[in-house]
N, C-alpha and C positions, 0 to 999 in steps of 0.2 A: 470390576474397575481396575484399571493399569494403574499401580501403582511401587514403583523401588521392587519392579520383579526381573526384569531384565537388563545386561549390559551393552546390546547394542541394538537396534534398527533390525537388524537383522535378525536377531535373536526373537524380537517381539513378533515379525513376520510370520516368522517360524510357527510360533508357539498360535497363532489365528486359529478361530474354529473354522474348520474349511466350510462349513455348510452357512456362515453366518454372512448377510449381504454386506458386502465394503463398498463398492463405490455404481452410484445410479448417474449414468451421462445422458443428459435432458439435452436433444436439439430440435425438435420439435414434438407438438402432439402425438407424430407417429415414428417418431425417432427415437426411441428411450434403450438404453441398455443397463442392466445391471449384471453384476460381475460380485460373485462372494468370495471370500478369503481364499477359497482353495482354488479358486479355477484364476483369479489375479496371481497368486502366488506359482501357479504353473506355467502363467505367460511370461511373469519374470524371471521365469528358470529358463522360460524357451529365449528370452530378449538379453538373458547372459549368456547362453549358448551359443547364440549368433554371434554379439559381442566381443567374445571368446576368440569362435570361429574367422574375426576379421582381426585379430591379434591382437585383441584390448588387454591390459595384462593390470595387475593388482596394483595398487596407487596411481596409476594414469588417469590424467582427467580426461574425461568426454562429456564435449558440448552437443547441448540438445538443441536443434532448432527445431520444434515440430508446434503443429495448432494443441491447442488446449482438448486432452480427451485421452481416454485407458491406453492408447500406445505409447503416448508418450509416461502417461505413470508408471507403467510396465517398466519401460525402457530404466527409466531412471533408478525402477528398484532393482531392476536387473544388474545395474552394473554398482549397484553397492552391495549384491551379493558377491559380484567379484572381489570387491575390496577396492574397485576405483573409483572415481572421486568425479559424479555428473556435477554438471552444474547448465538451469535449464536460462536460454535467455529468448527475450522477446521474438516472439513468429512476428515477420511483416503482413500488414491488410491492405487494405486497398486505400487506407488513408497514408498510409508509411510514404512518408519523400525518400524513393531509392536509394540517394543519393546519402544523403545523411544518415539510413541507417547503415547501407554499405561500408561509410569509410568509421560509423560507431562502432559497429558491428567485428572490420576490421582488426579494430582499437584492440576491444576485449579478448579475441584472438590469441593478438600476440602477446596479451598478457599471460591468460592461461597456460600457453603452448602447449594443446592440448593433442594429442596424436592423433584423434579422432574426432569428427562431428555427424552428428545422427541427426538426417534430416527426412518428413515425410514424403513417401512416395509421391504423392500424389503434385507436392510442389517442385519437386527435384529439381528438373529442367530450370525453372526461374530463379529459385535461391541458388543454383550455380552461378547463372551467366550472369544475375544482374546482384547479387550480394554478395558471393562467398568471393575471399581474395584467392589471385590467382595460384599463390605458392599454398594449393590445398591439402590440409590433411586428410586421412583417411575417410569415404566418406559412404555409409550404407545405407539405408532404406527402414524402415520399418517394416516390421515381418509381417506376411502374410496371416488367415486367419490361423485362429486357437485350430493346432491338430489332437489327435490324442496323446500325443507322448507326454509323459510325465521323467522330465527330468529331472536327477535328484539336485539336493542345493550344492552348489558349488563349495568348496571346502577351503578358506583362509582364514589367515590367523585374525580373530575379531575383537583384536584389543578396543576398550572402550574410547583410548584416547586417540585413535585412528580416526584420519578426517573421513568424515562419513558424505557430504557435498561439500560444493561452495552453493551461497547463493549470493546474492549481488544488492547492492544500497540501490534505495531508491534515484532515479535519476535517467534522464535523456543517456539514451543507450552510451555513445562514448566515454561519458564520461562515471560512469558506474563502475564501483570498487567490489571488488571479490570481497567476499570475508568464508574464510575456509574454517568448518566446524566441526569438532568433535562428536560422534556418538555419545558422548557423556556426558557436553555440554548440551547438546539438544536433550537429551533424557533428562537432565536435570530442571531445563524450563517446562518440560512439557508436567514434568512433578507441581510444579509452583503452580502451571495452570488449570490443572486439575485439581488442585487445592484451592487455588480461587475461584473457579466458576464450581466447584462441586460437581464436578463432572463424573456420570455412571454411565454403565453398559446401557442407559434406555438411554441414552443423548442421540439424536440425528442431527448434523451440520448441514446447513446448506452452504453453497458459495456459487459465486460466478467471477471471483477475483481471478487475475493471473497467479500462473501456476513462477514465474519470476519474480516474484515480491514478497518477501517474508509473509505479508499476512495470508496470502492465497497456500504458497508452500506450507510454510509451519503450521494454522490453524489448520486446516483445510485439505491438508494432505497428509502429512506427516502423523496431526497426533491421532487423526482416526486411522490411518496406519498402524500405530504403535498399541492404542488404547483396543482397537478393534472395535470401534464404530463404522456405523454407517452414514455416508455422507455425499448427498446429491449436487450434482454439479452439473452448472453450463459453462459454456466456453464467455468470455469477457465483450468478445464481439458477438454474439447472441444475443445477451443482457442489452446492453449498450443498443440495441435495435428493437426488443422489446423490452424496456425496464420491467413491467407490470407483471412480467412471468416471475422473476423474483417472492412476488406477494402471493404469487399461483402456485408455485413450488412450497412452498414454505408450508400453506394452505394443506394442499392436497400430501404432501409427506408426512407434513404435522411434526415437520421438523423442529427442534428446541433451544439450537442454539446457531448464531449467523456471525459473520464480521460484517462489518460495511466500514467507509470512509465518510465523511460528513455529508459528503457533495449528493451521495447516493438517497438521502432521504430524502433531500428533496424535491430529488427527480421521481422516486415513487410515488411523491404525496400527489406531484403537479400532471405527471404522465397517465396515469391512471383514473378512467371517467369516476364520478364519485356512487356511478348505479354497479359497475364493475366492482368495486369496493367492498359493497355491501356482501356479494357473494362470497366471499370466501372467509375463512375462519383461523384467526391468529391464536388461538386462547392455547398452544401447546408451545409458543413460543416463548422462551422463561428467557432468554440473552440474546438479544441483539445488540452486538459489543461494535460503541462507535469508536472508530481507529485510526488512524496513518494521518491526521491532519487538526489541525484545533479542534475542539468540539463546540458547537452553537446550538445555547439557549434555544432558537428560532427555529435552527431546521428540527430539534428533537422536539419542539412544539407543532411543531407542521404536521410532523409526522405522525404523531399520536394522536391530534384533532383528527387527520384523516383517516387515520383505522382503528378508533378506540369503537367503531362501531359494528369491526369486526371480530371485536374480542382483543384485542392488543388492549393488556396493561401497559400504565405507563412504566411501572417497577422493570417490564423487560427492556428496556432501551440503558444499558450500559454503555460505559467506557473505558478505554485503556490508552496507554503512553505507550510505545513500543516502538524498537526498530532493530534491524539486521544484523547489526553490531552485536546486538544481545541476545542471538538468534530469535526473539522477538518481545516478547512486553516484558514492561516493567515497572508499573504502576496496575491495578485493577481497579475498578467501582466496586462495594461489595455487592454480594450476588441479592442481598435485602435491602429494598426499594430503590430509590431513583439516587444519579450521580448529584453530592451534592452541588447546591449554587452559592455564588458569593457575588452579590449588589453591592457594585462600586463605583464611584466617580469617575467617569470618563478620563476628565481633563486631567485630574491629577495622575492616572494610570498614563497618561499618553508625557504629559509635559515632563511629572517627576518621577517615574517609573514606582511607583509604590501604588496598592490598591487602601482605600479609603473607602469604608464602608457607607454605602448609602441607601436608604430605604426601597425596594424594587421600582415604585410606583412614581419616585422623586427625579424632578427634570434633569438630565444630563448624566444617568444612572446607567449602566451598561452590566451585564446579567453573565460571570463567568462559572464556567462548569468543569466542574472538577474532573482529573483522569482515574479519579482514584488513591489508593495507597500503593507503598511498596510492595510487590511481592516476599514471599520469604527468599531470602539469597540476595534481597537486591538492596541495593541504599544511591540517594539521591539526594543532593545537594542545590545548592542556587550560590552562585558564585559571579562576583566582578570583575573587570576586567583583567585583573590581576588575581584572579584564582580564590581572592579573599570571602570567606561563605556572607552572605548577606542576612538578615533575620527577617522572620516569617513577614510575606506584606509585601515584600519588596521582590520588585524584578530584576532578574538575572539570566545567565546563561546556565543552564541544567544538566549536572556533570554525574557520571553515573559511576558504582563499581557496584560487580556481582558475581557469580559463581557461576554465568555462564555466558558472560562478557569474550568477546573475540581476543586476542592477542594480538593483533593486527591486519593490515588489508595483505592481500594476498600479492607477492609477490611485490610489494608497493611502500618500501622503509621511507619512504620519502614522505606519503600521507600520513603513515601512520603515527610517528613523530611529530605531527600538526597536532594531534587529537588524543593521544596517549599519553597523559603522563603520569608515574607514579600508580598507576593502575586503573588509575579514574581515568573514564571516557569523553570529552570534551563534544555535547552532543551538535553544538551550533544552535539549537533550539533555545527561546527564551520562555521564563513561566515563573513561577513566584509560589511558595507554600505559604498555606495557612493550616494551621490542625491537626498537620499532617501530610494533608490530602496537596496532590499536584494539581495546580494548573496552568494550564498550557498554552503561551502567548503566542509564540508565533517564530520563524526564523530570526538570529539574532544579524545575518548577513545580507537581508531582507530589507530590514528595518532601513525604513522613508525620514530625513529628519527633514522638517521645514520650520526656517527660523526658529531653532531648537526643540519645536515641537515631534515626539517621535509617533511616526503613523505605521502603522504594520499594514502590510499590504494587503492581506487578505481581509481585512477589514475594508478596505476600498474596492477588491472584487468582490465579496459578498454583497454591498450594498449594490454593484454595477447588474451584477447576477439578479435579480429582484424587479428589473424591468423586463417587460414580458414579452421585447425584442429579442434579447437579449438570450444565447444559448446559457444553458444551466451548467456553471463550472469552466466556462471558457472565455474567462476576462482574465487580464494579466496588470499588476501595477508596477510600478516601480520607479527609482527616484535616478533624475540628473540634475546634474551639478549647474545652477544656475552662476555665469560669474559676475554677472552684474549685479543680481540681490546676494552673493557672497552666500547664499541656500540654494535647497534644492526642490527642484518645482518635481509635480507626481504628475505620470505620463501613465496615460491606459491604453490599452488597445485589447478588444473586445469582439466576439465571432456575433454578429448577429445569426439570428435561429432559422430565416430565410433569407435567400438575396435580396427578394423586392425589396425588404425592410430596409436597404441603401436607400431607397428614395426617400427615405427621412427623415433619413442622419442628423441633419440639422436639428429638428427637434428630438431627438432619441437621445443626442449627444447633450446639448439641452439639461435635456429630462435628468442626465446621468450627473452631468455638473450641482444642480441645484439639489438635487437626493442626496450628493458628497457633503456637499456644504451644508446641508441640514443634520445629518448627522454626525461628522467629526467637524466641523466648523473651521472646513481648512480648504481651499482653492485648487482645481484641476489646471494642470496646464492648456494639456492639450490631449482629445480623448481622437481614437482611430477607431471608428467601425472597421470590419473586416470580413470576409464572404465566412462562409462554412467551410471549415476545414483548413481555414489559415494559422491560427493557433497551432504550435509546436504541443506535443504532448510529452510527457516523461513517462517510463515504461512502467508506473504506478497507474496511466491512465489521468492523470490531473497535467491542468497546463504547467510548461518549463519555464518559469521566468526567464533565468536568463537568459536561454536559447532563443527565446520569443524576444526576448529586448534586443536580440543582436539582431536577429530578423527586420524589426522596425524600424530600426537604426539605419542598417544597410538598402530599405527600403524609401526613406524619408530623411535625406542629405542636408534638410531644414537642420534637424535635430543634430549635426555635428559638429555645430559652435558648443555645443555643450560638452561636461567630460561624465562619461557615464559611472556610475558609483558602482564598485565595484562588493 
């Protein structure tokens, strides 16, 4: 087990048994590769050579645009044996509007001024003419296959506090913040998390997360990099077209420990036939750590009804609070039994921001789930608007400091003084302790008020999500500023799962109104079906609020008597 043995990324590389499997790339039944320590660690010797070879030089950042898969891993470790500084950002798909990601895409660019961009062969042509701007950097290919040379590791100086990458906040491509990380700082989280999940050399990860999002990077790449695990992997647009391989992979690996986001159980619960199910066998899987977004009572009910019959304990479905800033968590579930829950009154959680205990089973009672504790290194607060700590019960915004907390966005003093201060991290998120233990409400910049009642919006798409028009995870709410009731009315727009489902609208919309109002007991303005694929996404893979509210907006000139909340 990896443990306070090595001071950098590279050092740990180093030290791999060459003969021990590192990474299995699953794209279909007859598509599989795997790749051990030694023969990965020789591709990243050949993908710095190249590197090298096209004048990449020590501290220089190089951006990766390539699909999810071993050349881009390669790539990336390749030029942090250089000593320069990748940072990987979202591949466009066939869902990507050009348009928006070219001038995102731009954005981040000219943030990094990066000298070079490393894009896959096989898309060259198109990410030139139709994404990359035109004053372009350096720009190469991915190398041809593994030959036999064995070149030795490149030789710089590997201080630990050398930025080792960037990676990037979650968020619709333009508008996504570097956070540039130490070797020391990531070795440090990757300690806490291998103390929290008890993590050993028999651990196998799977994932299908992007390789751009702390959780896909840090869990999912990095630490079975460092730790010398093995860890199977599909590409995010794979998953996303066959969820159910997820529960196949897992199965047939016998993999032990997973990340997911909330959204994701209960596309596995609902996607997967229930005779499908039966085949396969979860009983090796001890962490299925749920992540990047609230966690629901419901969906980790869903999910465990649907595979408790293949061996899934309920004790494996965990949680954590995490994000990029911290190069990733900072809260855990402990790894003995389930996250716990806390039964609380609805109405007073929403009107007076405080949780008030109420019996699970008692009318108007809403079921929250804890993210855990602190890691060791980390401390977490709940604070009012004025910084002032709140006492346990009560909601607040959730401010962080820790020992492997960012110093700030990259190249960006202007953010980083929003959200820094005093050393504590200013997260945007709202949540409340009780015992200890976090939990986790929701965006504090989010937050819906209607006639002083406050509605978290993801509480209005999970309910909207639940209608079985309705695409899983691609509803959007959000509040405008009514000026005639001096409040603010909740507008949704929502991807139905098929087109024909427009002939229904009427009733679906309906259906969606009287489900809101049954369970937060508060009025929809006005609801917008919308085809497939209308929904903006964030390079997390979940819908962009407010990209999608500008969207509406700009599409429905009704809505511009109103002033949108910003």
């Amino acid at each position: 087990m990896f443990q306070n043995r090595f001071s950098t990324l590279v050092e740990a590389l180093a030290a791999a048994p060459p003969e021990r499997p590192f990474v299995t790339m699953w794209e279909d039944e007859d598509d599989v590769q795997t790749m051990t320590f030694g023969d990965f660690t020789r591709f990243a010797c050949l993908q710095a050579e190249k590197l090298q070879r096209h004048g990449l030089r020590s501290a220089d950042t190089v951006v990766l645009v390539m699909p999810q898969g071993i050349p881009l891993l390669a790539t990336f470790a390749g030029a942090m044996l250089l000593g320069a500084v990748p940072a990987i950002l979202a591949y466009p798909n066939f869902k990507t509007d050009p348009a928006k990601y070219s001038s995102g895409l731009a954005g981040v660019l000219a943030n990094l001024r990066a000298p070079m961009v490393v894009v896959d062969n096989e898309s060259t042509e198109r990410l030139l003419s139709e994404h990359l701007p035109k004053q372009d950097p350096t720009l190469i290919v991915r190398s041809a296959p593994l030959s036999d040379d064995r070149p030795p590791f490149p030789e710089f100086g590997r201080e630990p506090e050398r930025i080792a990458f960037i990676q990037h906040s979650a968020g619709t491509t333009g508008l996504q913040k570097g956070v540039a990380l130490s070797h020391a700082a990531v070795l440090r989280q990757l300690d806490h998390l291998i103390g929290g999940l008890r993590i050993t050399e028999d651990d196998r990860i799977y994932s299908w997360l992007p390789l751009y999002h702390d959780m896909g990077l840090i869990a999912c790449f990095i630490l079975p990099l460092a730790c010398h695990l093995h860890v199977v992997m599909q590409s995010p647009t794979n998953w996303v077209a066959q969820p159910g391989t997820m529960i196949q992979l897992i199965s047939e690996w016998r993999c032990t420990l997973a990340w997911v986001p909330n959204f994701a159980l209960q596309l596995v619960s609902r996607r997967v036939r229930a005779e499908d199910r039966a085949r396969y066998d979860l009983i090796s899987l001890r962490g299925l750590i749920n992540c990047s977004e609230p966690v629901r009572a419901e969906s980790i009910d869903e999910f465990v009804t649907a595979y408790q019959a293949a061996g899934l304990q309920r004790e494996a479905v965990k949680s954590s609070f995490a994000m990029a800033e911290n190069v990733f968590a900072v809260t855990q579930s402990d790894v003995i039994g389930s996250p716990r829950r806390l039964s609380v009154d609805r109405q007073r959680l929403l009107r007076d921001k405080v949780a008030v205990p109420l019996p699970p089973d008692a009318s108007g009672s809403v079921s929250l789930v804890s993210s855990g504790r602190c890691l060791p290194g980390q401390q977490v607060r709940i604070v009012d608007s004025s910084g002032a700590n709140l006492p346990d019960g009560a909601v607040g915004e959730i401010v962080i400091h820790s020992d492997c907390l960012f110093d700030g966005y990259f190249r960006r003093p202007d953010l980083t003084t929003e959200v820094l201060r005093d050393g504590w991290y200013r997260t945007g998120d709202l949540g409340l302790h009780v015992d200890g233990e976090l939990y986790v409400i929701g965006r504090s910049k989010d937050l819906i008020i209607v006639a002083g009642k406050n509605i978290y919006p993801q509480d209005v798409e999970h309910i909207v999500c639940q209608h079985p028009a309705i695409h899983d995870g691609r509803a959007v709410a959000f509040g405008l500023f009514n000026p005639d009731l001096g409040t603010e009315d909740i507008i949704v727009a929502a991807e139905v799962e098929h087109e024909d489902e427009l002939t229904n609208s009427l009733q679906i919309e309906r259906a969606l109104r009287d489900a809101i109002v049954a369970e937060l007991d508060v009025a929809v303005r006005s609801v917008y079906l919308k085809p497939p694929r209308w929904i903006i996404k964030s390079t997390a893979g979940k819908a962009a609020r407010s990209t999608t509210r500008q969207k509406l907006l700009d599409e429905h000139p009704e809505l511009n008597r109103y002033q949108a909340v910003s």
